[in-house]
C-alpha positions, 0 to 999 in steps of 0.5 A: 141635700147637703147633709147627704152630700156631706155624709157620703164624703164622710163615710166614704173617706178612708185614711189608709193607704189604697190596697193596705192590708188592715188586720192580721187575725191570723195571728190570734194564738201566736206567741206575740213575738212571731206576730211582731214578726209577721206584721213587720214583714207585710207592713214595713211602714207600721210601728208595731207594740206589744200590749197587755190585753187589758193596757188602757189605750189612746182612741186616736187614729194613727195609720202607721200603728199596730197593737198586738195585744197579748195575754200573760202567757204572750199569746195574741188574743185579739186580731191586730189592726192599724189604728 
C-alpha cells in the first residue's frame, strides 16, 4: 500500500509551471534563428540555446532551459522542449 501510495506521488509530480506550454514542434524546419525567436516571445522566463544536432548534452532537469538543436545548414530538426 505504500508503494502504491508513493508512486502515484511520484508520477504524478510535474515540476512545470501549470498551464506552461512544453515543446515548439512547430518550429521543425525553421531556420534556428526564428525558432530563438518564437520561443522567447511565448516563454519570456526559458533560457533558450543553440545546439549542433549531435552536441552531447547534460540529463538534468532545468525547467527554465530550451535546446534548439540544429543542423549544419541552421535548420531545427528536433521539436524543442523545456528541460
Amino acid at each position: 500500500m505504500l508503494f502504491r501510495s508513493l508512486l502515484s506521488v511520484a508520477t504524478a509530480y510535474n515540476p512545470f509551471p501549470q498551464g506552461a506550454k512544453l515543446n515548439w514542434p512547430e518550429c521543425v524546419g525553421m531556420n534556428a534563428d526564428d525558432a530563438v525567436s518564437v520561443i522567447r516571445s511565448e516563454c519570456t522566463d526559458c533560457s533558450v540555446v543553440v545546439l549542433d544536432e549531435d552536441s552531447p548534452v547534460t540529463m538534468d532537469l532545468r525547467i527554465d532551459r530550451v535546446r534548439v538543436f540544429a543542423d549544419g545548414n541552421n535548420v531545427v530538426v528536433v521539436a524543442p522542449r523545456r528541460g
